[in-house]
LUMKOL-255107 format. One record per residue (C-alpha): x, y, z; residue number from 0. Coordinates in pm, 1 decimal, decimal comma, always signed. Example, Ala and Ser with C-alpha at 12.3 -4.5 7.8 and 13.67 -1.06 7.14 Angstrom:
% residues 2
       east      north         up   num
    +1230,0     -450,0     +780,0     0
    +1367,0     -106,0     +714,0     1
***
This chain:
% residues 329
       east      north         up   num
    +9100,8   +10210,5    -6870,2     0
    +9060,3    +9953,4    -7136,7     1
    +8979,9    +9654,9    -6876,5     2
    +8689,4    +9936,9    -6693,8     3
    +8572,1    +9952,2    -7045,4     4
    +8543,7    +9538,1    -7118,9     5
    +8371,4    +9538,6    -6804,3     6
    +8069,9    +9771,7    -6851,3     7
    +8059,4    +9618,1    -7178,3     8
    +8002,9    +9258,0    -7030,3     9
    +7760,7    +9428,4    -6777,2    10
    +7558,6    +9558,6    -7064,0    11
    +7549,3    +9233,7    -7313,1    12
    +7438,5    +9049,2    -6990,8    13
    +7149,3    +9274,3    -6862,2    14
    +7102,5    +9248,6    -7246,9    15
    +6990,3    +8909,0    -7280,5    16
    +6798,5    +8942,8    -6965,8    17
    +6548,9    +9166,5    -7146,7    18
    +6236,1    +9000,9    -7347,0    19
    +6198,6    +9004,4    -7720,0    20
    +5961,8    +9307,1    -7592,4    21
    +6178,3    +9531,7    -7384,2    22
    +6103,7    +9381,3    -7072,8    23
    +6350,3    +9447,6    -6783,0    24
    +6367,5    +9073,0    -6573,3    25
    +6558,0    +9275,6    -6349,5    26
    +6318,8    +9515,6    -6311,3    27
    +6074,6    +9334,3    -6263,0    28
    +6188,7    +9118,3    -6007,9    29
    +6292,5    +9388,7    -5781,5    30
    +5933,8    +9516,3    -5811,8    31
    +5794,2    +9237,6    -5673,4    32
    +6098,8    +9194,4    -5403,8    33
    +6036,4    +9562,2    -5299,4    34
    +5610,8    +9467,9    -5253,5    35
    +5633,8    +9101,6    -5191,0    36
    +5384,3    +9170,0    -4889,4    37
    +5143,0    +9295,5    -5099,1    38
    +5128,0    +9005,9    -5324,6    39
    +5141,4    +8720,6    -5089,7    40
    +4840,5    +8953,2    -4927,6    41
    +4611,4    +8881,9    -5185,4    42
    +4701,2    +8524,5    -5232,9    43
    +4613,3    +8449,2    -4909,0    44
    +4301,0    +8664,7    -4969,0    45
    +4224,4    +8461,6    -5366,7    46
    +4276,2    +8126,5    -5176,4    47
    +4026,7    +8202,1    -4842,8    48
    +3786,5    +8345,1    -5092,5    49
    +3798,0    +8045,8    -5307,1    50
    +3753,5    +7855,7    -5020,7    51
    +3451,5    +8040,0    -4882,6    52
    +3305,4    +7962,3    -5229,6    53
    +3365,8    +7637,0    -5252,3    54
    +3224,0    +7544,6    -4855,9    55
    +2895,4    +7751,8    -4928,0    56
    +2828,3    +7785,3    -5299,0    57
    +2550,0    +7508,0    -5406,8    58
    +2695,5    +7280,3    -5647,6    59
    +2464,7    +7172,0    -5981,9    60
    +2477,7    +6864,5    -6144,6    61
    +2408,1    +6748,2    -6475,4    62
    +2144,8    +6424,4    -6470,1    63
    +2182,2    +6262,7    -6839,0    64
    +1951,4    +6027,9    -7021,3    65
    +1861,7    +5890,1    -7319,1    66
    +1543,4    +5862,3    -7510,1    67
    +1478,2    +5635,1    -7845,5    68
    +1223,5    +5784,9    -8104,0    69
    +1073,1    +5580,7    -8325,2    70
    +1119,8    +5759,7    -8696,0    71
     +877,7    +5658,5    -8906,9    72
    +1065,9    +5826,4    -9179,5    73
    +1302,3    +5566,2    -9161,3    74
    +1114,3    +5291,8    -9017,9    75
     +965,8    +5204,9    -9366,1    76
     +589,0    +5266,0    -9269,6    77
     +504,0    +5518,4    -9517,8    78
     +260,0    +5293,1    -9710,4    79
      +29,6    +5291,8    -9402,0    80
      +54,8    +5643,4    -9306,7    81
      -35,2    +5716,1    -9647,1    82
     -330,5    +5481,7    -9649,2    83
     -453,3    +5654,2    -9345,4    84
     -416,3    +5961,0    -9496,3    85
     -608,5    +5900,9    -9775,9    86
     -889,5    +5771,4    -9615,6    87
     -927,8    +6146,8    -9378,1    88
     -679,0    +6031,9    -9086,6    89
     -362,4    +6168,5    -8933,3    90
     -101,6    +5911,5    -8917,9    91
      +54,1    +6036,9    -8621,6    92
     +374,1    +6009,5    -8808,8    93
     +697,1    +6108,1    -8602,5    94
    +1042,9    +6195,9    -8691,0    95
    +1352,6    +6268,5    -8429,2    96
    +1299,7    +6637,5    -8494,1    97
     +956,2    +6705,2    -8410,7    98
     +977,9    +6468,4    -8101,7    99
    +1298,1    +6632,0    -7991,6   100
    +1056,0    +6999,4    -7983,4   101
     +786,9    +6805,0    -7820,3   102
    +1030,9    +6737,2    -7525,7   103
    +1123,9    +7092,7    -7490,5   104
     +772,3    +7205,6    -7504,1   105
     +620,1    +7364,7    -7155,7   106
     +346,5    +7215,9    -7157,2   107
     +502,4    +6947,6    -7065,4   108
     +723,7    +7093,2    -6826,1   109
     +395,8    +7226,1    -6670,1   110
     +266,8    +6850,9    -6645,5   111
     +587,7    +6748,3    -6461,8   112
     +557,5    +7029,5    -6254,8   113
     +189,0    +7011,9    -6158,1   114
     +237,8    +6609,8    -6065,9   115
     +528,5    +6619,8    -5857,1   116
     +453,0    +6968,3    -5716,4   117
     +806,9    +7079,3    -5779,6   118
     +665,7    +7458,8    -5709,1   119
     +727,1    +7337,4    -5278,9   120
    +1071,9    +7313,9    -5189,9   121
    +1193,3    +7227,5    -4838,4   122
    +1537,7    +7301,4    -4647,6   123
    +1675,8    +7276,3    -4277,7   124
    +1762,6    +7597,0    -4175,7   125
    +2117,8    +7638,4    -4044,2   126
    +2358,2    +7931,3    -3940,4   127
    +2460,4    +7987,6    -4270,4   128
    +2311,3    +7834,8    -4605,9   129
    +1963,5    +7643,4    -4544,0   130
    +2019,0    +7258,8    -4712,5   131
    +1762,6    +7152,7    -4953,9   132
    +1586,2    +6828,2    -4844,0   133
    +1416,4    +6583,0    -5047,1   134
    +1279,4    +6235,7    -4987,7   135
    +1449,6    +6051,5    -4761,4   136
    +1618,9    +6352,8    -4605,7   137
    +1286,2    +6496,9    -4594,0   138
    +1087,9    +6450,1    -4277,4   139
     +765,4    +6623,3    -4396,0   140
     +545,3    +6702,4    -4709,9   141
     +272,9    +6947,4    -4797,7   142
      +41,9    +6801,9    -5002,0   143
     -185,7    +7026,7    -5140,5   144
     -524,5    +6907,9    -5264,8   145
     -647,9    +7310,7    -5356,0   146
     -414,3    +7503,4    -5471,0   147
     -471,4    +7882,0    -5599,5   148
     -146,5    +7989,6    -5805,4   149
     -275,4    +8316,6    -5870,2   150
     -269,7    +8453,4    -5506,2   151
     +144,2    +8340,5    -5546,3   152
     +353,1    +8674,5    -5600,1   153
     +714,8    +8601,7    -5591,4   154
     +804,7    +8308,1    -5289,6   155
     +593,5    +8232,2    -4989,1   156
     +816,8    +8145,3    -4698,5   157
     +659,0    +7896,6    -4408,9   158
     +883,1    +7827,3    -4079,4   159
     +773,0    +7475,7    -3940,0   160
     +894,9    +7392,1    -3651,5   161
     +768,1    +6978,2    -3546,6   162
     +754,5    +6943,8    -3211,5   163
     +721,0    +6545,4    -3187,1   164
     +614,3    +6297,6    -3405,6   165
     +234,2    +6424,1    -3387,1   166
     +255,8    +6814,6    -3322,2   167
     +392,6    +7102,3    -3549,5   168
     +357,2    +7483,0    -3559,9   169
     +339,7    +7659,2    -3896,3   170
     +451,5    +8034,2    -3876,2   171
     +492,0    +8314,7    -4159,3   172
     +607,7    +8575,5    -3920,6   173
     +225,2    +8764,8    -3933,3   174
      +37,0    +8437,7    -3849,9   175
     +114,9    +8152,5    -3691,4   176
     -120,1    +7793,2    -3749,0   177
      -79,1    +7440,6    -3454,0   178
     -169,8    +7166,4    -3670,0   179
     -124,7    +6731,4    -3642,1   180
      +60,4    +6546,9    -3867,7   181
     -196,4    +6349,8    -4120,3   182
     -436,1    +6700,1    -4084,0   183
     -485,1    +6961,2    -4345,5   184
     -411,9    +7316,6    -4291,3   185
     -572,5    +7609,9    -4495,6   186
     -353,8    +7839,7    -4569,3   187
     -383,9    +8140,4    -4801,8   188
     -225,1    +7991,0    -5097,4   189
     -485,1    +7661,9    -5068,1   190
     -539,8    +7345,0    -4820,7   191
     -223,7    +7168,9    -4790,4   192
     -195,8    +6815,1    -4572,2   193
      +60,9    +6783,7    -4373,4   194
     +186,2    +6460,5    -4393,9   195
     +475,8    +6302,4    -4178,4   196
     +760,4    +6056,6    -4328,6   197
     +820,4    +5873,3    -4042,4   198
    +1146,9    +5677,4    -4197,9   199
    +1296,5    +6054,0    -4159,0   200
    +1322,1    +6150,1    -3741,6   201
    +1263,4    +6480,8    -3689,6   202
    +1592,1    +6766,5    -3573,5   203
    +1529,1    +6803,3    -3168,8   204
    +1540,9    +7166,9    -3234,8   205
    +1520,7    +7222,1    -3585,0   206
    +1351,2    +7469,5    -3780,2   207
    +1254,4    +7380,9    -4110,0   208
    +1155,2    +7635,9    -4408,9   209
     +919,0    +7567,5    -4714,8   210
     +945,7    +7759,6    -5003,8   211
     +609,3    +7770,7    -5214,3   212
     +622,9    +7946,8    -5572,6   213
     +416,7    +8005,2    -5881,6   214
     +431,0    +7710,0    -6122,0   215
     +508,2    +7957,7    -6390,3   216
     +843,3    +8034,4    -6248,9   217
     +892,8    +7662,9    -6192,5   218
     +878,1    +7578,0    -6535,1   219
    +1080,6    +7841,5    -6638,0   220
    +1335,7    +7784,5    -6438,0   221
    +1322,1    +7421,5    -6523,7   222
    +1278,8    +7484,0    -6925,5   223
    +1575,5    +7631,2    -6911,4   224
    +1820,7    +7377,2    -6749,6   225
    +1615,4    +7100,6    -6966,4   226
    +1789,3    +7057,0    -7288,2   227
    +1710,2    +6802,4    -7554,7   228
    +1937,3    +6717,8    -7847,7   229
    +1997,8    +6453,5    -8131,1   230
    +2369,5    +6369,8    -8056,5   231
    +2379,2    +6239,7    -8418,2   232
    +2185,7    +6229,5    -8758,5   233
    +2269,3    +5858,6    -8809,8   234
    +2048,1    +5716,4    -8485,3   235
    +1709,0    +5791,1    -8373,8   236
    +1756,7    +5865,3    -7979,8   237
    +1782,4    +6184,6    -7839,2   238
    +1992,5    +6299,4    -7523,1   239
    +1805,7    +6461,0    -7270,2   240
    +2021,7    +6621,1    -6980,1   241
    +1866,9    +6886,2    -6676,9   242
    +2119,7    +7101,5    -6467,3   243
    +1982,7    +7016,7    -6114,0   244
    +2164,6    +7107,3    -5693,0   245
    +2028,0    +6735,0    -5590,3   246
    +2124,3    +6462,5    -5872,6   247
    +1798,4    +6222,4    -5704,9   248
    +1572,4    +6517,4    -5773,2   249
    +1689,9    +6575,8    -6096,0   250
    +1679,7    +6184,3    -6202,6   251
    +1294,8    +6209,8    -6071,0   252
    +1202,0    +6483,3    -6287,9   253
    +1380,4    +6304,6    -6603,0   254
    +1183,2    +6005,6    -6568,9   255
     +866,3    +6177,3    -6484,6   256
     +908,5    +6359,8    -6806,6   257
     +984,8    +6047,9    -6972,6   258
     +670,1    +5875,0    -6836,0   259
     +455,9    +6121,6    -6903,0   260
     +600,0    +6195,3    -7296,0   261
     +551,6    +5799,9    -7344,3   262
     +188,1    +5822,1    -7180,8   263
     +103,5    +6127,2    -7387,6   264
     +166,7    +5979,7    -7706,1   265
      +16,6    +5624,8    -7650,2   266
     -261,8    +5868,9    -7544,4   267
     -246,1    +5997,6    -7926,9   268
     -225,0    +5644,3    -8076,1   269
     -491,6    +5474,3    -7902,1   270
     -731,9    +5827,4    -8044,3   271
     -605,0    +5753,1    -8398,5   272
     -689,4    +5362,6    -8355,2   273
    -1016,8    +5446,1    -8226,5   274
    -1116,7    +5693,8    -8478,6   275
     -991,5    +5456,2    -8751,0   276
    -1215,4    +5165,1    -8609,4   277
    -1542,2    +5422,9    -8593,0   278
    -1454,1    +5551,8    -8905,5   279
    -1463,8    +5180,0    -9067,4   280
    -1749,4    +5097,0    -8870,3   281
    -1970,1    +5419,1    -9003,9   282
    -1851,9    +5307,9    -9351,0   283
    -1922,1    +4987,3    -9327,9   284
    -2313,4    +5062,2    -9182,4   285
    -2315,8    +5322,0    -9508,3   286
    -2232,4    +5019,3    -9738,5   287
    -2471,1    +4814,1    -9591,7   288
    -2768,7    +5037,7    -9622,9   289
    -2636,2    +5135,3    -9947,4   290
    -2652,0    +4751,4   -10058,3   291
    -3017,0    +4718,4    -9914,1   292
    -3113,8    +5024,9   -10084,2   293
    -2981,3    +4881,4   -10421,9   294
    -3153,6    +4545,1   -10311,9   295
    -3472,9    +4641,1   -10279,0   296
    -3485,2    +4824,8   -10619,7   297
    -3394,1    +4535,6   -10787,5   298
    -3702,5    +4320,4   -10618,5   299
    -3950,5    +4587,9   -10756,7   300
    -3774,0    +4625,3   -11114,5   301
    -3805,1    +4222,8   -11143,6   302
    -4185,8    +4229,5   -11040,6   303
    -4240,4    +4536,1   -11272,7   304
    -4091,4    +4356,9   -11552,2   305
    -4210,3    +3980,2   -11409,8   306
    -3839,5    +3869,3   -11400,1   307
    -3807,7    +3594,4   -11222,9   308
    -3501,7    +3477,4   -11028,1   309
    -3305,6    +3273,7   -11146,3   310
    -3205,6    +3070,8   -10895,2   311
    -3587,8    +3014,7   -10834,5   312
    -3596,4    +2957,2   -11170,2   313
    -3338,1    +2655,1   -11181,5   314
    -3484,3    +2467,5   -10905,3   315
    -3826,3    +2482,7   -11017,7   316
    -3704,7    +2319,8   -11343,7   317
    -3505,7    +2064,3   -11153,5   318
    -3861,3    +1979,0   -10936,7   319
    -4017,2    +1944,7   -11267,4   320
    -3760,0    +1703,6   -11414,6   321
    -3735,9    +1497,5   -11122,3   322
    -4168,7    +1453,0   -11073,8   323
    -4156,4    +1378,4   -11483,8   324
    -3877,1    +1073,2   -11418,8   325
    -4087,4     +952,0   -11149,1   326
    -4437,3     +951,1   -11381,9   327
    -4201,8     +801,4   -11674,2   328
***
């Protein structure tokens, strides 16, 4: 009796210290999963062919990083000139990190990025799945457009091209269907676009290729938002740029577009302030001048008035007179 006793004691301490500090039953526990061990290796295999799926057809983005370096004139020491140019009725066209780092973010200049590289076409190679983006040297084909009418844009346009050969394609947007030649322009209802070949790229025997055309205001919103611009420290005066992009050559493009463009823009704005400075000291200096004529000529008629004579006229008269009184001496 005593030895059954020890026994179901021993049984107890041991399922005892198989239990959590929270009550958990191990036991327990591991017979439920024993007693459905089908249903959990079901959905294992079901996590790992999902993540699998993903992974094969999700696009991946990548983040394209630069750097920028901003000349603060806060602490580049030329406050004395900005000043001067101040006081005188001029903008200085003083910068500091903080306004510059706005200026990048700005839409406008987004928009200008936008406009110049026509980021609003996109092209892909349909397939049986997932169409793949193409761009330059993938890219057998570009629409150029030379009118454009964003207005008549609702949502995305969708064009099927199809190139028959090096010289032939067929344009279709399942209502109408356009024949065109490579190096031609084609009017379509969104503008005149011309259709221009990139040899270096052969054409797919049989492939269809889409283009995507969208408003530009989309565009830059879409871009304005994976465009960031920060200061990665108080102590310096460059500014990381970085733009969330599916193809990283793309993505570099745009980032040195913008770039280009921001450095254009504001050589733009100090070649205005040097030339209103120069016409500014040029009108001064013409109002001087007549100033000093004005002033000039009242003098002459107050010395006549009063028979002053000059007195540089004066001198050499008196140095004549000496020199014709030596030579009768």
């Amino acid at each position: 009796m005593k030895d059954t006793h020890k026994q179901a004691l021993m049984e107890y301490e041991r399922a005892d210290e198989q239990r959590e500090p929270n009550g958990m039953d191990i036991n327990k526990l591991l017979q439920l999963f024993l007693s459905r061990w089908y249903i959990f290796l079901f959905s294992l295999v079901i996590f790992v062919c999902g993540a699998k799926v993903y992974l094969r057809y999700a696009t991946p983005k990548y983040k394209i990083m630069s750097k920028v370096l901003i000349k603060d004139d806060q602490k580049s020491g030329s406050d004395d000139d900005s000043q001067i140019l101040q006081d005188i009725g001029l903008s200085s066209g003083s910068a500091n990190v903080d306004n510059e780092v706005e200026i990048l973010k700005t839409t406008t200049l987004m928009e200008e990025v936008a406009r110049s590289m026509q980021l609003n076409v996109r092209y892909f190679l349909k397939a049986k799945f997932k169409p793949t983006e193409l761009y330059k040297e993938n890219q057998p084909f570009r629409m150029v457009f030379t009118k454009f009418n964003d207005d008549s844009i609702k949502g995305i346009l969708k064009y099927e091209i199809a190139a028959k050969d090096n010289n032939t394609f067929t344009l279709n947007t399942g209502n109408r269907v356009w024949k065109g030649k490579w190096g031609e322009s084609v009017t379509l209802p969104v503008g005149t676009a011309m259709m221009l070949r990139n040899f270096e790229c052969p054409v797919k025997p049989n492939g269809n290729y889409l283009v995507q055309i969208s408003d530009y205001n989309s565009v830059v919103e879409h871009y304005s938002f994976s465009f960031d611009a920060v200061v990665p420290s108080k102590q310096v005066t460059t500014v990381a740029l970085s733009l969330k992009e599916e193809i990283p050559q793309k993505g570099i493009d745009i980032l040195n577009r913008l770039m280009h463009i921001y450095i254009q823009d504001k050589i733009d704005d100090q070649n205005t302030i040097a030339d209103s400075t120069i016409k500014f000291i040029k009108d001064r200096l013409l109002i001087i001048g007549d100033e000093l004529k004005s002033k000039e000529g009242e003098i002459e008629v107050y010395k006549k008035a009063n028979g002053l004579v000059d007195l540089e006229t004066q001198g050499e008269l008196l140095l004549n007179n000496n020199d014709q009184n030596e030579k009768s001496l």
